[in-house]
N, C-alpha and C positions, 0 to 999 in steps of 0.2 A: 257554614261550619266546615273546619278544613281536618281532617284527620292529619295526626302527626306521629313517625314511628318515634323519636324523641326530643328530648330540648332543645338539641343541639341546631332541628329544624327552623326555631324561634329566636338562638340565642341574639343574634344581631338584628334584630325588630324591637328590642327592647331595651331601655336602661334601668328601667326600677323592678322588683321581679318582688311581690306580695306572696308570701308560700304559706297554705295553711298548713296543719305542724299533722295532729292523727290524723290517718289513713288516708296522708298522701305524704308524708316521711316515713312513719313506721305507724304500728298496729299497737304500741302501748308495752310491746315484748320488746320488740326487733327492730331493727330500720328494714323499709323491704329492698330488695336487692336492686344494685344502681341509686339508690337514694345516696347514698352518702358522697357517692364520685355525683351526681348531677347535682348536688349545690355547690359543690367547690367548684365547678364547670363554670354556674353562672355566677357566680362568687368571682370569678376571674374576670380579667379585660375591662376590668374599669365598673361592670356592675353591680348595683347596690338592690340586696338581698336584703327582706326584711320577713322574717317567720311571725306570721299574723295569724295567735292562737286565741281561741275561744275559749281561754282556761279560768280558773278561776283562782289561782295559785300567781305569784308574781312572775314578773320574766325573768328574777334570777332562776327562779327554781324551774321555770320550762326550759333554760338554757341548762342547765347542770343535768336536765334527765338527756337533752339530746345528745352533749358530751358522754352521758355515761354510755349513750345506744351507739358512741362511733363519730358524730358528725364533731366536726372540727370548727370551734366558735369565732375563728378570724375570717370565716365566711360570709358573716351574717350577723344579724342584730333580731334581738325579740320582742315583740309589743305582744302582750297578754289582755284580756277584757278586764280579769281581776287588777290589775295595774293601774290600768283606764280609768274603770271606777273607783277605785283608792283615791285617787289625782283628783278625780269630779267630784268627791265627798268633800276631801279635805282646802279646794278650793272654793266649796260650796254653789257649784255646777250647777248640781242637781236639786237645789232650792231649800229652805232652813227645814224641814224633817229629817233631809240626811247628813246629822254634824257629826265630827270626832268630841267623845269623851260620851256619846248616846247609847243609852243600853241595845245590844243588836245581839242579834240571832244568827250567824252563820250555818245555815244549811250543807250539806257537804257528808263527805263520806270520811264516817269515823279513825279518829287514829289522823290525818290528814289536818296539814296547814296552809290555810288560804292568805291574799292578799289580807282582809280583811281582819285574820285571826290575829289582831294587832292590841297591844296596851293602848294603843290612840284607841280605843273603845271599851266602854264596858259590857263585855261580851257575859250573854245569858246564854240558860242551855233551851228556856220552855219560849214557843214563839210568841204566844199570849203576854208576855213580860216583858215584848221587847218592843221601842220608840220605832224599831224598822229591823225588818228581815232582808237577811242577803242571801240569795239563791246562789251558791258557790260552788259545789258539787253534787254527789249523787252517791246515796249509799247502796243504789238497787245493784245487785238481787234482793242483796243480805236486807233492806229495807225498800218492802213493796211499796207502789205507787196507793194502793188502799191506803197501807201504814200512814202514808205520808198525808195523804188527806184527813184521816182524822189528828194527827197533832195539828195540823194549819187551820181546825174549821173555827176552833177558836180566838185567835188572831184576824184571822177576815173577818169573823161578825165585827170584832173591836175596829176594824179600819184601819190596822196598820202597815204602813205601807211597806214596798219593797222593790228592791232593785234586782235584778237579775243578770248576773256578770259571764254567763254560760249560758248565752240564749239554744245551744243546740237541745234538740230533742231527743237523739240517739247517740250513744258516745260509744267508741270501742273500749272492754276492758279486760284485758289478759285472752285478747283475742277473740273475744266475743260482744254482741253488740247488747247493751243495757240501756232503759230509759236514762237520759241526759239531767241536767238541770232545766234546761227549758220545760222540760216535760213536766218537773216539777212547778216550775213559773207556773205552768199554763191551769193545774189543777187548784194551785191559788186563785187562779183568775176565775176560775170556775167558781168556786166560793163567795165570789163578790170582790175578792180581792185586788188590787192595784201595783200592776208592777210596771217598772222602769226598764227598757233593757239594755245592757250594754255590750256591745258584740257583734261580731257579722249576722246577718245581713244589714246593720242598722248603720247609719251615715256619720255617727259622732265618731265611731272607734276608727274606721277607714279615714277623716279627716286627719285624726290623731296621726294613723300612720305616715299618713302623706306630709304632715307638716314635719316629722323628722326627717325626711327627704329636700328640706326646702330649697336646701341647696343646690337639690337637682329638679328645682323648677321648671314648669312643662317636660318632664322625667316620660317618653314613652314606657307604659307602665303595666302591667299582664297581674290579675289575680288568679295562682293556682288554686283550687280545690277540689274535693271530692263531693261536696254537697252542691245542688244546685238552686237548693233553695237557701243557702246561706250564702256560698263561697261567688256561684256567677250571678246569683240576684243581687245580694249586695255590689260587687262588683261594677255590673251593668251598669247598678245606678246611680254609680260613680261616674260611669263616661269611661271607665276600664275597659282593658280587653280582658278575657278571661281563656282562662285555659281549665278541663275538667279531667279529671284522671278517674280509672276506672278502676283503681282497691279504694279501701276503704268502707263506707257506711253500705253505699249500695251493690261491692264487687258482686255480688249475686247474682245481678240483673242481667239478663241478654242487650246487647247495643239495643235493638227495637223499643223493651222496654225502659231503659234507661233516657231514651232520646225522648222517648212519651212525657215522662216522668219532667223532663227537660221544658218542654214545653206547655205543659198543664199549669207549670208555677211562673214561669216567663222566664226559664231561666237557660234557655238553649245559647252554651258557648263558642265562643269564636273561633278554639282548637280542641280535639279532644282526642287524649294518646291511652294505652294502657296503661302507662304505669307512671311514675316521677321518674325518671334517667336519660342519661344523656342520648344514648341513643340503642 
């Protein structure tokens, strides 16, 4: 693992650049400082930027929040997991329980529109009522992870499946860190329940991205994140090189413990800087 004081260290080792979007662009408030000048850097010179978010909402709408946070959209392109799975439903990817026009359960945080929240389904509000659940966002604090188990306990006895388009466990929100959707996945799963998931660390979404790149075939190619068990495990298992930034989910940790932490999941990266900028 090579320490780096910024991008700028890396910029010509790579031509494809994977950037995960919370807490290593901005914290959900803010862009954090040099975020904004370090993707137009590697935005420049010919390479192709691609913001590889974990959201559950489509890539217009994670493009429109980064424009409103500052960052400037001829830098870059966005692939979402909620997108991903939209595409994988309605080509029927993901096998005949998950179709358009099937009553579905959009999990998610109230007030909030996901890919999903679409007329292509007949969206219910009880999960018990529904052909398959979509783990889409997270309404924690305001709705605790207890809360969440008993609405889902009767949906799992029934068996209905469910896909999960926010595989993260912990998300930032309004600067603070909240159980994710995954975390919701995962007390489904606890239940007996069956989910699918679509998103880093898992090999369909990272395909996805790469084959918008096709053009830059054999693309020397770097995934940035602040998770390591999403952003360089997935990665890794890509055959990526990885870069890990230190805001985000875990900024708290001392390098010692961050590196453990690195290691315990398999997921110790190839550079690893303080922050997303340039230098």
């Amino acid at each position: 693992m090579k320490r780096i004081d910024g991008l700028r260290d890396i910029a010509d080792q790579f031509d494809l650049y994977l950037v995960d979007q919370y807490g290593v662009l901005h914290d959900g408030v803010a862009a954090y400082p040099g975020a904004i000048e370090g993707l137009a850097r590697i935005g420049s010179g010919g390479r192709d930027v691609i913001v590889l978010t974990n959201s559950g909402k489509d890539a217009s709408d994670n493009l429109a929040r980064l424009k409103k946070l500052g960052f400037s959209g001829s830098h870059f392109r966005v692939v979402s997991s909620g997108e991903v799975g939209l595409q994988l439903v309605r080509s029927g990817g993901l096998g005949p329980k998950f179709t358009t026009g099937a009553p579905t359960c959009v999990i998610g945080r109230s007030g909030d529109r996901y890919a999903f929240s679409s007329d292509e389904f007949d969206l219910v509000a009880r999960p018990a009522d529904a052909a398959f659940l979509v783990f889409a966002g997270s309404d924690a604090p305001r709705t605790s992870l207890e809360a969440y188990r008993a609405q889902l306990q009767a949906a799992a006895q029934a068996g209905v499946p469910a896909i999960c388009v926010n595989p993260d466990i912990t998300m930032i929100r309004d600067g603070e860190l909240v159980p994710a959707p995954g975390a919701i996945a995962g007390i489904y799963e606890d239940l007996g329940g069956r989910v699918d998931y679509i998103g880093k660390p898992h090999s369909a979404f990272f395909r996805h991205a790469l084959a918008l790149a096709a053009s830059n075939v054999g693309a020397r190619t770097v995934m940035i994140g602040d998770s390591p068990e999403h952003d360089v495990c997935g990665g890794k298992a890509m055959g990526l090189s990885t870069l890990l930034v230190r805001t985000g989910i875990h900024q708290s940790l001392a390098e010692p413990e961050l590196l453990s932490l690195c290691e315990a999941c398999g997921g110790t990266p190839d550079f690893l800087t303080a922050a997303f900028k340039w230098r």
